[in-house]
N, C-alpha and C positions, 0 to 999 in steps of 0.2 A: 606581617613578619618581614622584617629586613632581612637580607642574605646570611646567611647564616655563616661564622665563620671557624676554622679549624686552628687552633692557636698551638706550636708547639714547640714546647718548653725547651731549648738548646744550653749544652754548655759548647763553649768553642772546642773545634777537633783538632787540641794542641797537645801532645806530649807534657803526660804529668798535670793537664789542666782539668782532664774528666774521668771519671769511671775511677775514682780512687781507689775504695772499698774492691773493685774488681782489681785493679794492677796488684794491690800487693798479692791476691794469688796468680797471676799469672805474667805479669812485669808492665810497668810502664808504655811499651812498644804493643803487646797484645794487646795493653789494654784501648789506645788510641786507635789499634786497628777494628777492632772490634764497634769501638764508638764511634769510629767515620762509617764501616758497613752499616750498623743500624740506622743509622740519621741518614744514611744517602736512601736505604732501601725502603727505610718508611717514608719519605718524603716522597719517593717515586709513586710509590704504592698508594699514599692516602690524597695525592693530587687528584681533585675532581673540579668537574665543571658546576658543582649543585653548591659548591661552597667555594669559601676564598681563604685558602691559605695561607697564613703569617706564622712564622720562624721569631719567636722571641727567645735574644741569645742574652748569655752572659759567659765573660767577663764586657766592660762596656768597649773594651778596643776591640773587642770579636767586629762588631759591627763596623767597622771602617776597613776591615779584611774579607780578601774573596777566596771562599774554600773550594775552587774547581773539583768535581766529581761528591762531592759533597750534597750541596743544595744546588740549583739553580739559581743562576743571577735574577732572572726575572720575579722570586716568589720575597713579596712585602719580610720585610725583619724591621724587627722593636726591638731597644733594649727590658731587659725585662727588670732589673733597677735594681736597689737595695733591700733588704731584708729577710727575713725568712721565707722559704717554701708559702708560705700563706699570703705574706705582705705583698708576693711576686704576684702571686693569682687572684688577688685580692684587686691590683691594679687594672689586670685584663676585664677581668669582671665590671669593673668598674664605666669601662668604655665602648663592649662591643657586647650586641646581643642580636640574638641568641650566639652563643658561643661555647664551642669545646674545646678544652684545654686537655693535653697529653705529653707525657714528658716522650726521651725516645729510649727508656729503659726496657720497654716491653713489644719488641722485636715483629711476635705474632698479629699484632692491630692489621685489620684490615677494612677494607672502605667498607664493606658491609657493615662492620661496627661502626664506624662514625654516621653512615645512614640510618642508623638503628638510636644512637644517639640523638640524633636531631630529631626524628620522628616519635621519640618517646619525650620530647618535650613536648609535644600536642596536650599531651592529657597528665604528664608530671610536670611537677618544680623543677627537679634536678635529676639529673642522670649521672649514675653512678657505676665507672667499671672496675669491680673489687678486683685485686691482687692476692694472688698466695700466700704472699709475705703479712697482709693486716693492711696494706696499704692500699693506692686507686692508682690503676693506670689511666683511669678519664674524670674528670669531670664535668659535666655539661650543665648551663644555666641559662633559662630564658630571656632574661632580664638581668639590670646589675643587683650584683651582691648584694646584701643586707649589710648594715654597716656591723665591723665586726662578725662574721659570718667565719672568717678561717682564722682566728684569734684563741690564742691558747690552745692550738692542736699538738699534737706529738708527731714532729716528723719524723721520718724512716724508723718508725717502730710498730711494731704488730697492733697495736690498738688505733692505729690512723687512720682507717677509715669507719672502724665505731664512735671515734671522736669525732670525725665530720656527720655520720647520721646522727649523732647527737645536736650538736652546733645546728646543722639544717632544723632538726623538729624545734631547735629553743626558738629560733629564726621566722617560726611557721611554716616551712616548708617542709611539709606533711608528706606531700605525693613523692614520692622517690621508687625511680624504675634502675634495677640493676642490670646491669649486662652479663655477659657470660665472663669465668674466672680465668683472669691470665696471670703470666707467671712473669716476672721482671727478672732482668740481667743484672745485679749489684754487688756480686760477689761471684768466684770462681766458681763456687759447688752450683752453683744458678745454671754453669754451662752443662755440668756432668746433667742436671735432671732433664735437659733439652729435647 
């Protein structure tokens, strides 16, 4: 098994570029402060020495900018490219394994969860950490993706990750280990349940 690596999902921490869905409840400025706190505290948080973390950003000038208190300069960034939610993680997939993918909507991740991920790829396909909302705040693959593997899913809607354990069993990826349920930050009322 190759190093195993933590892949995570970034939009740039630009006024009016992230957390849209979240600013119109709370404005524009919350909503970028809130989105720099999370990205900087799980980045600090999910850095380990048992894996290699990579920062895949979007938009594609994210990447030729440095976000002091943000990230660290030293940890690898990818563009994460065009297309939907799927086509994004469809490419990572594609190139690095084992690997966990996470976006930084879901604030509570902890290295214990990503060690718990990677270790539950010994005896599963894929590893899976459902969200309250219907959706995954992770998920982990041993190997690259099956082709068409996140095709035709429903992103940011309540049946998005019955659609992916669907897609995985049509795939043959039978074995699927869930992790425990967390709760994502994508809208104002996301803060009041905190």
């Amino acid at each position: 098994m190759s190093r195993p690596q933590l892949v995570v999902f970034v939009k740039a921490p630009v006024i009016g570029g992230a957390k849209t869905r979240l600013a119109r409840g709370i404005g524009k400025v919350q909503a970028w402060r809130r989105h720099r706190a999370m990205t900087a505290i799980l980045l600090r948080r999910l850095t380990d020495p048992r894996w290699e973390t990579v920062i895949t950003l979007s938009p594609e000038r994210a990447l030729r900018r440095r976000f002091p208190g943000v990230w660290p300069d030293h940890l690898p960034r990818a563009l994460q490219g065009g297309g939907d939610l799927g086509a994004r993680q469809a490419r990572v997939f594609a190139h690095r394994a084992p690997v966990c993918v996470i976006g930084s909507d879901a604030p509570q991740i902890t290295r214990a969860d990503i060690a718990a991920a990677f270790s539950g790829l010994k005896r599963h396909d894929a590893v899976i950490g459902p969200a309250e909302d219907g959706g995954y705040w992770l998920l982990a693959l041993n190997g690259p993706a099956p082709e068409g593997l996140l095709d035709g899913m429903r992103w940011s809607h309540e049946e998005t990750r019955n659609d992916l354990e669907r897609q995985l069993s049509l795939h043959g990826m039978e074995r699927v280990r869930l992790l425990r349920r967390l709760r994502d930050v994508d809208e104002a009322s996301d803060l009041k349940r905190g």
